[in-house]
C-alpha positions in Angstrom: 92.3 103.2 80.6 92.9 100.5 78.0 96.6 100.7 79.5 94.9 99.5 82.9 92.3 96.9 81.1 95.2 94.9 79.4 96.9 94.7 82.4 93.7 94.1 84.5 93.2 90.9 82.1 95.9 89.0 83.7 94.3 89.4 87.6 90.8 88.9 85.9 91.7 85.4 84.0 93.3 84.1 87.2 90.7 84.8 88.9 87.4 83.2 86.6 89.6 80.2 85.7 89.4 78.7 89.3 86.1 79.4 89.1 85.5 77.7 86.1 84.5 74.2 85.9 87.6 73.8 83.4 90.2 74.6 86.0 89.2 72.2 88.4 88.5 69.5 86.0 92.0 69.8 85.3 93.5 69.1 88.7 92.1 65.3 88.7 91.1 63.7 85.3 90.4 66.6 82.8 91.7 67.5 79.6 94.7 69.3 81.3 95.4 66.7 83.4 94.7 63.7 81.0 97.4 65.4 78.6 100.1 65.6 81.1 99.2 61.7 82.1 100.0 60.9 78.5 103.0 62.2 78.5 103.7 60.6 81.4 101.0 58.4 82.8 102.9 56.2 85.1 104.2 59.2 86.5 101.4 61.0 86.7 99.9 58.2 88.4 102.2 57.5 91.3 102.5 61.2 92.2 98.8 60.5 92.8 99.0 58.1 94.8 101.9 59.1 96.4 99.9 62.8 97.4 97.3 60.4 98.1 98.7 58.3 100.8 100.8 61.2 102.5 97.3 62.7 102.6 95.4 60.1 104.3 98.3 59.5 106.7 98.1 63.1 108.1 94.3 62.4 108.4 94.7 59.1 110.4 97.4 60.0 112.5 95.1 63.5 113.7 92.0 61.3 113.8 94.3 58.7 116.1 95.5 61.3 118.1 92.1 62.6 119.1 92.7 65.9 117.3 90.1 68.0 115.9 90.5 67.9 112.0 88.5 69.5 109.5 89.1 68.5 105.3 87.9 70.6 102.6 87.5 69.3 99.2 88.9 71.4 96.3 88.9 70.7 92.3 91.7 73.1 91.9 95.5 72.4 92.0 97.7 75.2 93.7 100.3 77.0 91.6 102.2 78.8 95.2 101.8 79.7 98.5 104.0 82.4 98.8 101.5 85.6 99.3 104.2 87.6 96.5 103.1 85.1 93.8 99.4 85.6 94.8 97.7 85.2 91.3 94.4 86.0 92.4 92.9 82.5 91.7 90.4 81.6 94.6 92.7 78.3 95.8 96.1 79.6 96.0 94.1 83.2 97.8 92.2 81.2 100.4 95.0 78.8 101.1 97.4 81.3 101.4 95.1 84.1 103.5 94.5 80.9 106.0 98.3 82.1 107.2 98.3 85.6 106.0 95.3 87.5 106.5 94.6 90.4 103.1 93.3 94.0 104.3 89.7 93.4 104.0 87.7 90.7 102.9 84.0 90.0 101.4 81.6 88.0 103.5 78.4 85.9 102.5 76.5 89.1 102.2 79.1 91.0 100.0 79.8 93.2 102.8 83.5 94.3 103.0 85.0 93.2 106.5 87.5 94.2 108.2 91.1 91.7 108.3 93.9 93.5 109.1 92.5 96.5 108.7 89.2 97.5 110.5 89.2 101.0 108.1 90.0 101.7 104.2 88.3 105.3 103.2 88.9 108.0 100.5 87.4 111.5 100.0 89.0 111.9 96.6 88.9 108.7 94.9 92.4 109.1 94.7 94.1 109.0 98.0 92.9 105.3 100.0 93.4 105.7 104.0 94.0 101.9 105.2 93.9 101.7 108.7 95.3 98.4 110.0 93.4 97.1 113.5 94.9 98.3 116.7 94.1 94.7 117.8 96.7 92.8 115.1 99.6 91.3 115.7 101.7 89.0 114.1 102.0 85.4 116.0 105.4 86.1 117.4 103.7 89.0 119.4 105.1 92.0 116.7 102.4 94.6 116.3 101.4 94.5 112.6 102.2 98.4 110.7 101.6 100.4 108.2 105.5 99.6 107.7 104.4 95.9 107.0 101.6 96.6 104.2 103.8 99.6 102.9 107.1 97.1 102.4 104.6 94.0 101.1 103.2 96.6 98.3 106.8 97.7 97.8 108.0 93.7 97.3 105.0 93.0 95.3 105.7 95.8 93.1 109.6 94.8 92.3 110.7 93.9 89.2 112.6 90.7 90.6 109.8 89.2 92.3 108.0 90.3 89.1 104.1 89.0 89.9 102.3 90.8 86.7 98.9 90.1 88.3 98.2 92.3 90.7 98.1 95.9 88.9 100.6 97.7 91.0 100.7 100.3 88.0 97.6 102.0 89.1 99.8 103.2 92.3 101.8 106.3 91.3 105.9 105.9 91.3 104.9 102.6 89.8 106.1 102.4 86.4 103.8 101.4 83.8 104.7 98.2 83.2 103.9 97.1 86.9 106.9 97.9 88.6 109.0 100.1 90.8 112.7 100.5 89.6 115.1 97.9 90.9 116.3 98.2 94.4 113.3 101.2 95.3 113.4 101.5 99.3 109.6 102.8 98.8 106.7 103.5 96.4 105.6 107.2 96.1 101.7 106.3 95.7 102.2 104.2 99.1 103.1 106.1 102.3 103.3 105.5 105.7 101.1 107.7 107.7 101.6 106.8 111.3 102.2 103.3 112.4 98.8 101.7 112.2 97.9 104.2 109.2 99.2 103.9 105.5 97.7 105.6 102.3 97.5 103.9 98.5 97.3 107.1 95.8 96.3 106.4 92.2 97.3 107.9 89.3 93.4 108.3 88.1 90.3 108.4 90.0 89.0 104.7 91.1 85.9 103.8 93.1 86.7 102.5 97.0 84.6 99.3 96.0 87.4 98.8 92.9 90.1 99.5 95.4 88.6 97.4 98.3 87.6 94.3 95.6 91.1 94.4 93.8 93.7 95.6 96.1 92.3 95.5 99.9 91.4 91.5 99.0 94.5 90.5 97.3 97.3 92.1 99.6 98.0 89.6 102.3 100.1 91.9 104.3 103.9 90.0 105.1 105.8 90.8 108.5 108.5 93.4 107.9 111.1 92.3 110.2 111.3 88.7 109.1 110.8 89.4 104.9 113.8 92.3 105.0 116.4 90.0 106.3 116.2 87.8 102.8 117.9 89.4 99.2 115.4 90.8 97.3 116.1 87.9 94.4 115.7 85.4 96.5 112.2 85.9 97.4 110.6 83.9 94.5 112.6 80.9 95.8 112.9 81.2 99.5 112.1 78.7 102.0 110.6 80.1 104.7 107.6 80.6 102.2 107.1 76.7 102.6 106.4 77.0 106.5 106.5 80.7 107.4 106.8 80.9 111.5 105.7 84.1 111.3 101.9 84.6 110.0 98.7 86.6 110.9 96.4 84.3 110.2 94.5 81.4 112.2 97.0 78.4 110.8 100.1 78.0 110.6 101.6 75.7 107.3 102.7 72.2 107.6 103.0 70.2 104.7 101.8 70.9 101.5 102.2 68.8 97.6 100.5 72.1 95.2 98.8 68.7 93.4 97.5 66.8 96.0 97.2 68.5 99.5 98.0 71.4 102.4 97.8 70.7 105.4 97.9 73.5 108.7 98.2 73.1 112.6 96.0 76.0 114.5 98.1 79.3 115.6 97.1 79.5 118.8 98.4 83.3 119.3 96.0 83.9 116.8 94.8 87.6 117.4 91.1 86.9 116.3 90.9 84.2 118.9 92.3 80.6 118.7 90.8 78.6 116.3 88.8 75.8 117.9 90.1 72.8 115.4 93.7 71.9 116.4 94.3 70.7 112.3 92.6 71.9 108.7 93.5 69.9 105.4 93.0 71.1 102.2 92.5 68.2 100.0 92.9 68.3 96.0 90.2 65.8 94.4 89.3 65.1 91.0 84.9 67.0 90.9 83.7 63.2 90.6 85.4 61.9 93.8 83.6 64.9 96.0 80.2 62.9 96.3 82.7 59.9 97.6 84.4 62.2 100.2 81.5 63.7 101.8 79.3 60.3 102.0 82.2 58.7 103.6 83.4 61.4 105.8 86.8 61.6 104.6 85.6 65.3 103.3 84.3 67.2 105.8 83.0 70.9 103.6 83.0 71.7 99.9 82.9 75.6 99.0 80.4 76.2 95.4 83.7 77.6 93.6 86.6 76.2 94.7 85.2 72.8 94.7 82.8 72.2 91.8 80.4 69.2 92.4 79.5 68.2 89.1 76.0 68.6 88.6 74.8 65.4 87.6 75.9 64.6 91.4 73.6 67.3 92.5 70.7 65.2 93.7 72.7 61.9 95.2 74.7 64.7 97.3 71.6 66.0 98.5 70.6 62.8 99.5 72.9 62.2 101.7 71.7 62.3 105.7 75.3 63.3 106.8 75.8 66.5 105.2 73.6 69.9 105.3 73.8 71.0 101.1 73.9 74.4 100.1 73.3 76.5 97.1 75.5 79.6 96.3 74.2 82.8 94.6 74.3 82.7 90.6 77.6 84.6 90.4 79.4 82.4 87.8 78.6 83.0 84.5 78.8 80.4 81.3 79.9 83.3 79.1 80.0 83.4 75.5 82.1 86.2 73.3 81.5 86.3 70.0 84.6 88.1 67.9 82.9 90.5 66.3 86.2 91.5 64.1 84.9 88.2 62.6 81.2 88.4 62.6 80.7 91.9 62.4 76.8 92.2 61.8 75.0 92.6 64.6 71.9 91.4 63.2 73.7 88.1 62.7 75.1 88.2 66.4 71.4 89.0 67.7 70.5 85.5 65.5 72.7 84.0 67.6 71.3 84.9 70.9 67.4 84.0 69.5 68.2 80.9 68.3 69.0 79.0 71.4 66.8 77.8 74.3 68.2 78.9 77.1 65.9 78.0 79.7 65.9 74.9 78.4 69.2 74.0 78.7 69.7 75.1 81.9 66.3 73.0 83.3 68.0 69.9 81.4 71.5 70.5 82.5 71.8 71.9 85.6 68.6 70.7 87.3 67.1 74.4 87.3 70.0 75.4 89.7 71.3 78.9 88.1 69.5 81.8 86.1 69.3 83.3 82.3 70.2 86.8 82.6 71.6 88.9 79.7 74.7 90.9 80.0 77.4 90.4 83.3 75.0 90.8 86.1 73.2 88.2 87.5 70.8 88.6 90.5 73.5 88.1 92.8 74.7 92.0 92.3 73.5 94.8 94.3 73.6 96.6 90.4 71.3 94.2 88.8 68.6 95.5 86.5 65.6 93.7 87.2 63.5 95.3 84.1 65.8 94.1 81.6 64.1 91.0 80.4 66.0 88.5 78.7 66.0 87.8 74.9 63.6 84.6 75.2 63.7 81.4 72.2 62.3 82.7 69.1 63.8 80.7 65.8 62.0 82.5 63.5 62.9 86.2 64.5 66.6 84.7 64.5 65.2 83.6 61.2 64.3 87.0 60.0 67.5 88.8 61.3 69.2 86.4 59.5 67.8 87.2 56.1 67.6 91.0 57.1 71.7 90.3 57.2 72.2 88.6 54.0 73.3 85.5 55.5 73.7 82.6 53.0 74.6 79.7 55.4 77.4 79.3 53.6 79.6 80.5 56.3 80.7 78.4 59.3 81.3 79.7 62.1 84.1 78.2 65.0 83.4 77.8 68.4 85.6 77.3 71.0 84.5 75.3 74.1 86.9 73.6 77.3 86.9 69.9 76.6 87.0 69.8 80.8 83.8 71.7 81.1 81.4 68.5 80.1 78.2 70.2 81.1 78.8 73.3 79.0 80.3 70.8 76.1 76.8 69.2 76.4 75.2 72.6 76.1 76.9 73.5 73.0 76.1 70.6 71.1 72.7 71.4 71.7 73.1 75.4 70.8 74.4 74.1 67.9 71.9 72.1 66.5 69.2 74.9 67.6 71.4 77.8 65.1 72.0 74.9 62.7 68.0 74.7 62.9 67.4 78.3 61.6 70.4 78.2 58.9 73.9 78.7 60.9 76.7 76.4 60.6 78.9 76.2 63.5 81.9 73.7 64.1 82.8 72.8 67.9 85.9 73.0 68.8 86.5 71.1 71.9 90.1 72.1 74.1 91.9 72.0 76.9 91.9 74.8 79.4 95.2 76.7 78.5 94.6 76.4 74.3 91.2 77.7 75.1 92.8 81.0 77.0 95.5 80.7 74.1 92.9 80.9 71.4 91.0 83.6 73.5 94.3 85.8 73.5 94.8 84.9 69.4 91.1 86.1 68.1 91.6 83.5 65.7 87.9 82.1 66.7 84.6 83.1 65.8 82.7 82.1 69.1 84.5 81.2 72.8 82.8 80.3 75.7 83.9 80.2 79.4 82.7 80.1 82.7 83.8 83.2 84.0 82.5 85.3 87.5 82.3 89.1 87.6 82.5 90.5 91.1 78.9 91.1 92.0 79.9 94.3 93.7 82.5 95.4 91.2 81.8 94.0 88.0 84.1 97.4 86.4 87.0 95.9 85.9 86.0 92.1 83.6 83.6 94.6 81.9 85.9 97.3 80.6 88.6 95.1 79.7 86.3 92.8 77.4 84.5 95.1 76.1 87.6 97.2 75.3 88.0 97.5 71.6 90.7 95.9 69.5 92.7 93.1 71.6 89.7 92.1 73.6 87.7 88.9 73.3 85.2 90.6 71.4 86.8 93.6 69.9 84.2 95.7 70.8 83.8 99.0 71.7 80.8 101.8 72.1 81.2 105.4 73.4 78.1 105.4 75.2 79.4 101.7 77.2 82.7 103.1 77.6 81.1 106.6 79.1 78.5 104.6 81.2 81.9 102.1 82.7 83.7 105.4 83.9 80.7 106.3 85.4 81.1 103.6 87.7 84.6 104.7 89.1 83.4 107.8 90.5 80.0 107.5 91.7 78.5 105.3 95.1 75.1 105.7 94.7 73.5 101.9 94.2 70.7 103.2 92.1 72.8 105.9 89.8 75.4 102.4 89.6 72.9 100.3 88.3 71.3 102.6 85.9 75.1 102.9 84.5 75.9 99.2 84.4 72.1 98.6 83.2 73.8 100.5 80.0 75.8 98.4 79.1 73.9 95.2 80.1 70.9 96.3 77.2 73.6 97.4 74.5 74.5 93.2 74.7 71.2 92.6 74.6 71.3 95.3 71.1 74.7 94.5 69.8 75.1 91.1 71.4 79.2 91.0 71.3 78.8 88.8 74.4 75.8 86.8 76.1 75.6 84.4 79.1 74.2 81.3 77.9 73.5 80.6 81.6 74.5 81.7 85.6 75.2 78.5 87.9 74.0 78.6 91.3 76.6 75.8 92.7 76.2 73.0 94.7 78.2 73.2 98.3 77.9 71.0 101.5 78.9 70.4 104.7 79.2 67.6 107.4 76.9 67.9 109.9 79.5 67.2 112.4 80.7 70.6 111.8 79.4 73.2 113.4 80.1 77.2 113.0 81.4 76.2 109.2 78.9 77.2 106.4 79.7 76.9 102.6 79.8 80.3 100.9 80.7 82.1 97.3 82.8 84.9 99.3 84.2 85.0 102.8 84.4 81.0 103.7 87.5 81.6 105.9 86.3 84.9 107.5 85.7 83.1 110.7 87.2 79.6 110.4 88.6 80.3 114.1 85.2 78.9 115.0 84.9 76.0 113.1 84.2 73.0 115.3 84.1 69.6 115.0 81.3 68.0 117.0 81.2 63.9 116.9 
């Protein structure tokens, strides 16, 4: 199991750190981005405007043409569009399902729904039955197989494509390291059944929502008789990955800059139905230009995590009479690990958690717009505990665990923050005078984005905080691996967590679930390795010139086909 969680970690980090305020800072203006300017600013500066200009000239020549065109406003920059380098980061996921659809997908009410497949089911936990829709096709006219998800597993699982973030080691006759051996013609733990049939085995028992949530999601299903014709090495670096002519999905690719835009034209053999806009452009903007784009039209829909409104925006975006606003669930989660190899008293961690207002700082600094909780699961889970009460602001008990512990104050204590998260850089200078207040010396370290995952991976820190979302409905994964012993963020580990996670892999009972994860939720609350100094409930909006189009945390493109522009 610790095998699978230090593997998991990659898939898990791609996935928080577009949800994170830090990695969308970074695509227009924060600390990532200001340190590439400085090494190059003029540069950095003309490939703005550059991305900029081709941007707004795809706009105005649609808008001329009397073409229906829909923008969404991201904070993220794209890393690739080709569905074998899928990372598992929300951008480069929805960008690249708008062309190629995954298995299954989530939808607004954290239902699973069917993509290319209208059936995934198990009986063993072991052996996965995908059935693909009888319905999909691919938008040449091919039928879409099991052959096609089969050979897509296979590709993703080869050592020369070599994409280490999507756990293909679970599968057996995957090697451990993630990989079939080189030139496989098939993977033992993923066989063809019949043609619209194909079954996933695992080496240990998993629950369907861990499979459906990590596998059925991520594995945007490639056509077969267009993929086999290229060398196997060349698959990283081929073409046809820029504009595919082949996709099973409502758009097909255009034009695309991985800083600045991506822009689609409708498939209009799309099997769902052809979507009613004729054009959709992603559009990568700096969190502060968002309020901008949506007062002046030129961004038509934000979505709460991919496009992070900062929140001192909140209420001048509400104002707004052009755009409906809405609020996503409290899924992401300002998470701060202590490393308890460092500060191994728990009384001392405990003082921690006591001595800091939460409420307070989420009133003053998000508006109210999010939830305390403690532990992962927020209110946004079907598994959340609702009689575990959070540790409330009480100085002086931190006081007395303090002294209970020994602690002199002579000991300071480093804390890592992302210098491109300035609401949570706010937040910690006021957590820090509040420990300071009650005899704790702590030292802010403010970084970019990549030294603070670099420092998370060294343990050379006391205290790290991130914003990082756990899968309402399968929070498993994130919780294992960081709570996994020696070489996680926290170092810790407890028999009765660890019994209470593997619980969760072979039971679907909601109730028996969230007495298991309600374990480990009150052993933070008792060992306090981790806590959640807030949950965000994001801002998203939409032009009310858009109908059929409504900003959500999961499935935003389940239905774009019937997104429509009304003027």
């Amino acid at each position: 199991m610790r095998k699978i969680m230090k593997k998991a970690l990659g898939f898990t980090l791609a996935a928080l750190m577009t949800l994170s305020l830090a990695a969308c800072s970074s695509a227009g203006g924060g600390a990532t981005g200001e340190s590439a300017a400085g090494q190059d600013g003029t540069a950095a500066q003309e490939s703005t405007a550059a991305g900029t200009q081709a941007e707004q000239s795809v706009t105005a020549e649609s808008a001329a043409s009397g073409e229906k065109i829909v923008n969404v406003g991201v904070t993220d920059t794209l890393t690739s569009l080709n569905p074998l380098l899928l990372n598992g980061g929300e951008v480069n996921k929805y960008a690249t399902g708008l062309m190629f659809l995954p298995l299954m997908e989530l939808d607004a009410e954290l239902n699973f729904v069917p993509m290319v497949a209208d059936s995934i089911t198990t009986e063993d936990n072991l052996n996965f039955v995908v059935h693909i829709d009888e319905a999909a096709t691919w938008s040449d006219g091919t039928p879409i197989t099991a052959d096609d998800v089969a050979y897509t597993a296979l590709r993703l699982a080869s050592p020369m494509v070599n994409n280490t973030s999507m756990m293909y080691y679970v599968f057996e006759g995957v090697g451990d390291d993630g990989f079939v051996e080189e030139g496989a013609e098939s993977i033992e733990g993923v066989q063809v059944i019949d043609e619209k049939t194909v079954q996933f085995t695992t080496k240990e028992p998993m629950a369907l929502m861990t499979f459906l949530n990590s596998y059925a999601r991520y594995l945007l299903t490639l056509p077969k008789h267009v993929i086999e014709t290229f060398a196997e090495d060349e698959l990283t670096t081929q073409a046809w990955f820029n504009q595919p002519d082949v996709i099973s999905g409502p758009f097909y690719l255009t034009d695309f800059d991985v800083d600045h835009y991506v822009s689609y034209t409708a498939n209009e053999n799309y099997w769902k139905g052809a979507p009613k806009i004729d054009k959709l452009n992603i559009r990568i903007v700096d969190g502060s230009q968002l309020y901008a784009g949506l007062q002046s039209g030129e961004i038509d829909i934000t979505q709460q995590t991919m496009s992070v409104i900062p929140p001192e925006d909140y209420e001048s975006v509400e104002a707004l009479e052009n755009v409906e606003v809405v609020y996503g669930s409290p899924i992401t989660n300002q998470s701060v690990f202590i490393q308890t190899a460092n500060v191994p008293d728990a009384r001392v961690r405990q003082a921690l958690l006591y001595a800091i207002d939460r409420q307070q700082i989420l009133e003053q600094l998000l508006n109210g717009h999010g939830e305390v909780v403690d532990g992962f699961l927020s209110s946004a889970s079907p598994y959340y505990d609702e009689t575990i009460t959070p540790i409330t602001y009480d100085p002086a008990k931190a006081q007395e665990l303090l002294a209970e512990a020994g602690w002199d104050g002579s000991q300071t204590l480093r804390f890592y923050v992302n210098s491109g998260d300035s609401t949570f850089v706010n937040a910690a200078t006021v957590m820090a005078a509040q420990w300071a207040a009650v005899g704790i010396n702590v030292e802010i370290t403010t970084v970019d984005f990549a030294t603070l995952m670099s420092t998370a991976g060294s343990m050379d820190y006391d205290i790290l905080a991130v914003q990082y979302t756990y899968s309402p409905v399968d929070p498993y994964t994130d919780m294992a691996w960081l709570l996994g012993g020696e070489g996680s963020w926290t170092s810790y580990s407890d028999d009765e967590v660890n019994a209470a996670l593997a619980g969760t892999q072979t039971t679907s009972d909601a109730e028996e679930l969230t007495e298991l994860y309600g374990i480990a939720d009150r052993k933070m609350q008792e060992d306090v390795p981790m806590f959640s100094a807030y949950i965000i409930s994001a801002q998203g909006a939409v032009s009310k010139r858009l109908t059929g189009a409504t900003p959500s945390v999961f499935g935003f493109f389940n239905d774009v086909q019937n997104w429509d522009v009304t003027e």
